[in-house]
C-alpha positions as YAML, in Angstrom:
chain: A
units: angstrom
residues:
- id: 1
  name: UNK
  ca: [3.31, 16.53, -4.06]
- id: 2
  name: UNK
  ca: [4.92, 12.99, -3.29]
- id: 3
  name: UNK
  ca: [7.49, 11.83, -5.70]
- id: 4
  name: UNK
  ca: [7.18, 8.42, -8.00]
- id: 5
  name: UNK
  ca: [9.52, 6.67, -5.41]
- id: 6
  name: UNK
  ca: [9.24, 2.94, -4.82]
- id: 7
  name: UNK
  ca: [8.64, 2.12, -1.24]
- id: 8
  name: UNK
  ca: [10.64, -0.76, 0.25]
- id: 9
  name: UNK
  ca: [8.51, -3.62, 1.66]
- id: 10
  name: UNK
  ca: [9.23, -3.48, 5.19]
- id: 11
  name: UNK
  ca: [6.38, -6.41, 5.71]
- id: 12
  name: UNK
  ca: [8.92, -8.63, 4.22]
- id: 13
  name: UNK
  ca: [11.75, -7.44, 6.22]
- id: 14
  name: UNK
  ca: [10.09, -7.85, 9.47]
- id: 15
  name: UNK
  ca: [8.48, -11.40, 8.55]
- id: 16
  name: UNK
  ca: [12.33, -11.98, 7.61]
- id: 17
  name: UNK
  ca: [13.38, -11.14, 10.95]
- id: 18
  name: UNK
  ca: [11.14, -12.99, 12.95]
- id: 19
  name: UNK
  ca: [11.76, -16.33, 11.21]
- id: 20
  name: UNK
  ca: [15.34, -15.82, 11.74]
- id: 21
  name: UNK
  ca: [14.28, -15.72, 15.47]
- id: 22
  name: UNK
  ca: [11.92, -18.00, 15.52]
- id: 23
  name: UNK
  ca: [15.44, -20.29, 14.39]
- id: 24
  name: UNK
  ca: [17.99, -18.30, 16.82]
- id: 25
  name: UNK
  ca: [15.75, -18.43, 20.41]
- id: 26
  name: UNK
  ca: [15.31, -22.38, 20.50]
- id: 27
  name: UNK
  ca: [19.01, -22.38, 19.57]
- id: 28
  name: UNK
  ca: [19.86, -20.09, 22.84]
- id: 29
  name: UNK
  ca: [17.23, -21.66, 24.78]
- id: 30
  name: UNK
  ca: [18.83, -25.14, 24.37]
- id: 31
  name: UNK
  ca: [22.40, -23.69, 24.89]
- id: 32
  name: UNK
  ca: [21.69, -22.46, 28.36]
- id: 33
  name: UNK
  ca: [19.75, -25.21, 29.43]
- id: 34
  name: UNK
  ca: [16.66, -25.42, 28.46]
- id: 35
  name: UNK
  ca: [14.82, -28.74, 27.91]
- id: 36
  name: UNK
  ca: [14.59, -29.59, 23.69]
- id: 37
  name: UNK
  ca: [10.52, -29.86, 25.09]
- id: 38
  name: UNK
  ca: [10.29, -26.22, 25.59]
- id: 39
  name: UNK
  ca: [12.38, -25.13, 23.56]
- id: 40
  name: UNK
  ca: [10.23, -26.66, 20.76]
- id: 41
  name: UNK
  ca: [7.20, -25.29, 22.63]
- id: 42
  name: UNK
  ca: [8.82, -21.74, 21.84]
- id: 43
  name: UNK
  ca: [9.84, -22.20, 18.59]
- id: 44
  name: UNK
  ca: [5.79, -23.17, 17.42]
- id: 45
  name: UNK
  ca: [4.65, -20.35, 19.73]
- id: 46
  name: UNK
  ca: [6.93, -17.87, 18.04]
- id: 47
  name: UNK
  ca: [6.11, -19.59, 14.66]
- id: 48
  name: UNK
  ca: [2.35, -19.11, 15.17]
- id: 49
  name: UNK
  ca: [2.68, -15.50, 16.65]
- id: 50
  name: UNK
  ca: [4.48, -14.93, 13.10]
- id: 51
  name: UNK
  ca: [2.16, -16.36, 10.91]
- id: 52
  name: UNK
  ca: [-1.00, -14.30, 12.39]
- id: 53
  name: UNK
  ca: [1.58, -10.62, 12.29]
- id: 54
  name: UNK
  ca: [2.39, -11.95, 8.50]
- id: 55
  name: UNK
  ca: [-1.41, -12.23, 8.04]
- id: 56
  name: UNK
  ca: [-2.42, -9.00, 9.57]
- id: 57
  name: UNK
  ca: [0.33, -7.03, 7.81]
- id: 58
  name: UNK
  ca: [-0.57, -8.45, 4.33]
- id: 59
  name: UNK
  ca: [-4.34, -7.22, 5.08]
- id: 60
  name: UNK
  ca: [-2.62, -3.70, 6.31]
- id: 61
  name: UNK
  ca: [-1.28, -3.50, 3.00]
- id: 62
  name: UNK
  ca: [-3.67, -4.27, 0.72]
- id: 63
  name: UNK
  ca: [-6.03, -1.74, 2.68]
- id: 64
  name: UNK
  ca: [-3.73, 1.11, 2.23]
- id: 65
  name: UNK
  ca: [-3.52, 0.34, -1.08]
- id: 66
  name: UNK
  ca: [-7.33, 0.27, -1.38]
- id: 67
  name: UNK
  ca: [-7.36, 3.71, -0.07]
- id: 68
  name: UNK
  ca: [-4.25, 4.86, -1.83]
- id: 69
  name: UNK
  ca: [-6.05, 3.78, -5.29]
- id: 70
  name: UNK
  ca: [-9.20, 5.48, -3.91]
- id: 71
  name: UNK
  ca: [-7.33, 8.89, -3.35]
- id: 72
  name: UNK
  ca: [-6.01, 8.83, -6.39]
- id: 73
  name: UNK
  ca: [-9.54, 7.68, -8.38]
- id: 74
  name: UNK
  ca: [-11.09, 11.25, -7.70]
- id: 75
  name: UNK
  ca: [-13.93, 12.15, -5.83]
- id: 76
  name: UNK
  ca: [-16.37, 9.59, -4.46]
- id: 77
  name: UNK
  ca: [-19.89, 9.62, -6.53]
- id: 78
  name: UNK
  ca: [-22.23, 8.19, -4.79]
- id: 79
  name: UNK
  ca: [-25.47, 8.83, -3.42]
- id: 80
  name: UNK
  ca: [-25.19, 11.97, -1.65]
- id: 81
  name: UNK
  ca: [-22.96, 13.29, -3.86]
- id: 82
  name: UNK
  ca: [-24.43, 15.79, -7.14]
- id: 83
  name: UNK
  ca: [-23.76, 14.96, -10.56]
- id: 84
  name: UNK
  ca: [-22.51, 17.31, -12.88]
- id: 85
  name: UNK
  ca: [-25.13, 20.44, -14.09]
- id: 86
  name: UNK
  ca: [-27.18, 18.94, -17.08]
- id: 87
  name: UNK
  ca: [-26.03, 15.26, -16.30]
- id: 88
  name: UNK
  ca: [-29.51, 13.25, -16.55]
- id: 89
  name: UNK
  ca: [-30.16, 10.02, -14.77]
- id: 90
  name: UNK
  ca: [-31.10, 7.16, -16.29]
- id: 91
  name: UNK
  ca: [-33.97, 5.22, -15.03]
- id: 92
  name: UNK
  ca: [-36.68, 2.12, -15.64]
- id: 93
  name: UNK
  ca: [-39.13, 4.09, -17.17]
- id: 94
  name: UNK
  ca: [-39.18, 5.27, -20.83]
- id: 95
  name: UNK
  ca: [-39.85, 9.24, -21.43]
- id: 96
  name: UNK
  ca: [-43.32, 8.72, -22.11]
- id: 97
  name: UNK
  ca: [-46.19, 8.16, -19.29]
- id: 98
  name: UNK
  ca: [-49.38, 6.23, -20.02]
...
């Protein structure tokens, strides 16, 4: 059985990591020599690239935790699923017939 743990959010770690990049490669890019032009080319293509992975991880998440929730709610009852013996289903009509 899996323990009560918090998990850590590694979605903010990485997003963390790539904005530090998306500061550090212009920096190094302009160091050795590359125009301020391209380097600020980089930095919005890097920027953009991190926005859509920030995006797409938030959705992962919230998924999992759809599914997580799901697990946990019991089994699915739907429509090819049985109820419980002597469970009766309600419907439009009353019990009489006319």
């Amino acid at each position: 059985m899996r323990s009560a743990r918090p998990t850590p959010d590694t979605t903010s770690g990485v997003i963390g990591w790539a904005a530090f990049a998306c500061v550090l490669v212009p920096v190094v890019l302009v160091t050795f020599g590359t125009s301020l032009a391209g380097a600020t080319g980089t930095t919005l293509g890097l920027a953009a690239v991190t926005a859509a992975c920030r995006v797409l991880l938030r959705r992962s998440e919230r998924c999992a935790a759809r599914e997580r929730a799901a697990e946990s709610a019991g089994p699915p009852r739907g429509r090819h699923h049985r109820s419980p013996a002597g469970a009766r289903r309600a419907g439009r009509h009353s019990g009489h017939s006319g």
